[in-house]
C-alpha positions as CSV (number, residue, x, y, z in Angstrom):
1,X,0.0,0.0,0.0
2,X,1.0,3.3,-0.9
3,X,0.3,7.1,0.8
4,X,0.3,9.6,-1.1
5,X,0.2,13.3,-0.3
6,X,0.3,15.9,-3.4
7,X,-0.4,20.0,-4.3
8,X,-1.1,21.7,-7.6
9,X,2.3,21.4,-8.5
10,X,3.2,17.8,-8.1
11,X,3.6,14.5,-5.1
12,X,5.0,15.9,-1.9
13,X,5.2,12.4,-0.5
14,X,5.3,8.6,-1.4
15,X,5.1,6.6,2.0
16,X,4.8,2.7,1.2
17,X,3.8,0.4,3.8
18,X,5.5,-3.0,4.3
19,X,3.6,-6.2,4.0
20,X,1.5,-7.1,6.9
21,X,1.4,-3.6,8.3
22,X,-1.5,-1.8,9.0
23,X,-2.1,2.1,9.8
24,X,-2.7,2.8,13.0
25,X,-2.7,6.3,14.5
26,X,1.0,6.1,15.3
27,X,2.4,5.2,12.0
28,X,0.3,7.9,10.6
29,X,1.5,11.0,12.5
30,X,5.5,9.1,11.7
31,X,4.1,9.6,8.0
32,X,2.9,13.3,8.9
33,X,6.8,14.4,10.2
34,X,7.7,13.0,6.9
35,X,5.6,14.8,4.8
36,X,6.3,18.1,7.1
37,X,10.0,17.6,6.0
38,X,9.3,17.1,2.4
39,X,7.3,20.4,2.7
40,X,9.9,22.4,3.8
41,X,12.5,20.6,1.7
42,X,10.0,20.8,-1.5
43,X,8.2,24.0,-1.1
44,X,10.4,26.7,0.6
45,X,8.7,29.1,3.1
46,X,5.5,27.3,2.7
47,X,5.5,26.2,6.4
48,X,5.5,29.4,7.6
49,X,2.3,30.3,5.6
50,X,-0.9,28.9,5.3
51,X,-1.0,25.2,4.7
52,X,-4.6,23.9,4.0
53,X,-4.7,19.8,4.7
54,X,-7.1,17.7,3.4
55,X,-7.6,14.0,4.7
56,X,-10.4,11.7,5.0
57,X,-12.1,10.7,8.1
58,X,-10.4,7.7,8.6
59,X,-9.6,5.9,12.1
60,X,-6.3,7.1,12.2
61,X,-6.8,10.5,10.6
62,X,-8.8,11.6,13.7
63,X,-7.2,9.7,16.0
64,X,-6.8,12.3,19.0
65,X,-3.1,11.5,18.8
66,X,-3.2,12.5,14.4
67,X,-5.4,16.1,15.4
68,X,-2.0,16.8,18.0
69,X,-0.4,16.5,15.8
70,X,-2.1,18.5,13.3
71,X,-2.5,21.2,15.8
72,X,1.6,21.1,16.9
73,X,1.9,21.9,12.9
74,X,-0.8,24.6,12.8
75,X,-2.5,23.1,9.4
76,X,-5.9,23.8,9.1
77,X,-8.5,20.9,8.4
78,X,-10.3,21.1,5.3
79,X,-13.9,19.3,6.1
80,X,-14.3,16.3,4.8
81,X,-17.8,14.6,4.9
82,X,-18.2,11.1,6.4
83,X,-18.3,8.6,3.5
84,X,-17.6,11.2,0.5
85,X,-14.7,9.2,-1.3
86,X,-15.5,11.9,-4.3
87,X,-14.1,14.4,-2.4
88,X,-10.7,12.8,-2.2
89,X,-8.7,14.1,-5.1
90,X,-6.8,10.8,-4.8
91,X,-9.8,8.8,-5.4
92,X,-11.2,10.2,-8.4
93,X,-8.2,12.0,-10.0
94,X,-4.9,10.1,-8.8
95,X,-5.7,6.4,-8.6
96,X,-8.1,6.1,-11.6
97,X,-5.4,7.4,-13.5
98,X,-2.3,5.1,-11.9
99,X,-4.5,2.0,-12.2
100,X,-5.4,2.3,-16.0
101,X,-1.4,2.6,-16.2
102,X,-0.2,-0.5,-13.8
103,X,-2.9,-2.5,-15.9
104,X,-0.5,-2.3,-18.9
105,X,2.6,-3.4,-16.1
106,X,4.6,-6.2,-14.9
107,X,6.7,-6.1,-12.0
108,X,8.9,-8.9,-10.9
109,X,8.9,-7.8,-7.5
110,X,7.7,-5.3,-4.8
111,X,11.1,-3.2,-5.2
112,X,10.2,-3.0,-8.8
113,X,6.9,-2.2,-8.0
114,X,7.9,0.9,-5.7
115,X,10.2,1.9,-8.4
116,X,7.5,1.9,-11.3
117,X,4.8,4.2,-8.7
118,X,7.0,6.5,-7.9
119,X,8.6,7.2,-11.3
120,X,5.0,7.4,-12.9
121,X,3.5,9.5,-9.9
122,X,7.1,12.3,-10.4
123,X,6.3,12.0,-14.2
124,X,3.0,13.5,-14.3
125,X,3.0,17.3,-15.2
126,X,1.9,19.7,-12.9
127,X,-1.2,20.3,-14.5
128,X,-1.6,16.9,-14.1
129,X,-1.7,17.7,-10.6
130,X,-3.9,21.1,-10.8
131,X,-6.6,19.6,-12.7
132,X,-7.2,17.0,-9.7
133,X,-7.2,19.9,-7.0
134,X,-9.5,22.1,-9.4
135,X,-11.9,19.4,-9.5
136,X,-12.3,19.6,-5.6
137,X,-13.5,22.8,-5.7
138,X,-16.4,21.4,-8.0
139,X,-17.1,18.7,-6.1
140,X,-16.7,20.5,-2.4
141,X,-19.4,23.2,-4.2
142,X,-21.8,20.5,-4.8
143,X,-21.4,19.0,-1.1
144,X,-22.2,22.4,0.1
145,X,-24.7,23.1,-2.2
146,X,-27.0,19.8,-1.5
147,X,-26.1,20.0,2.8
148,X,-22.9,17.4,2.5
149,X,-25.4,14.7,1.5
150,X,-23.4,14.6,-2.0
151,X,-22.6,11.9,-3.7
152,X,-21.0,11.9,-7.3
153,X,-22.6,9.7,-9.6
């Protein structure tokens, strides 16, 4: 399994979880400092400015231990609905996209694997990545619109 956390311009992080584990609040925030680092190491003076942070409502993304977290960095939360994969730019933009390509794939092994995600997620263009965040707005303005009982069909 794979985390990935992206912006307009491109994939901030790439976090791939070994066989057998599973993500528990702890191993979460661990993934967090990462991506923290690779914000400050990627996007210069960005950490000292606004940083809007969208995640799904998963166990261990509000995990009382993930919203210290959270709070320690001084991101602020964008909303996410209960049960609203559609507004996880992941789900609808990134993943789509990377399974159509690993269908045409082989890998001989999980190193290989690794390798072939990450190259194809640093090869997309920026716009690439723009189009998916664009799309939230969309999407976010239907939620709102309908009282967060949206659901893309």
């Amino acid at each position: 399994m794979a985390t990935v956390f992206w912006d307009r311009q491109s994939v901030l992080l790439i976090n791939f979880l070994e066989h057998g584990a599973t993500i528990n609040s702890v191993r979460y925030c661990e993934t967090l400092q990462k991506l923290r680092k690779a914000i400050q190491n990627k996007r210069r003076g960005k950490l000292s400015s606004k940083i809007l942070f969208l995640h799904d409502n998963a166990r261990p993304h509000t995990a009382n231990r993930t919203r210290e977290v959270l709070n320690a960095f001084k991101w602020e939360i964008f909303p996410h609905p209960p049960y609203s994969p559609d507004l996880a730019p992941s789900d609808y933009h990134l993943f789509p996209r990377m399974k159509t390509w690993l269908g045409t794939q082989r890998f001989d092994d999980d190193a290989e694997l690794r390798a072939g995600v990450t190259d194809w997620l640093k090869s997309q263009a920026a716009e690439f990545y723009d189009n998916g965040i664009t799309k939230l707005v969309h999407h976010y303005d239907k939620c709102l619109s309908l009282f967060s009982e949206y659901v893309e069909k």
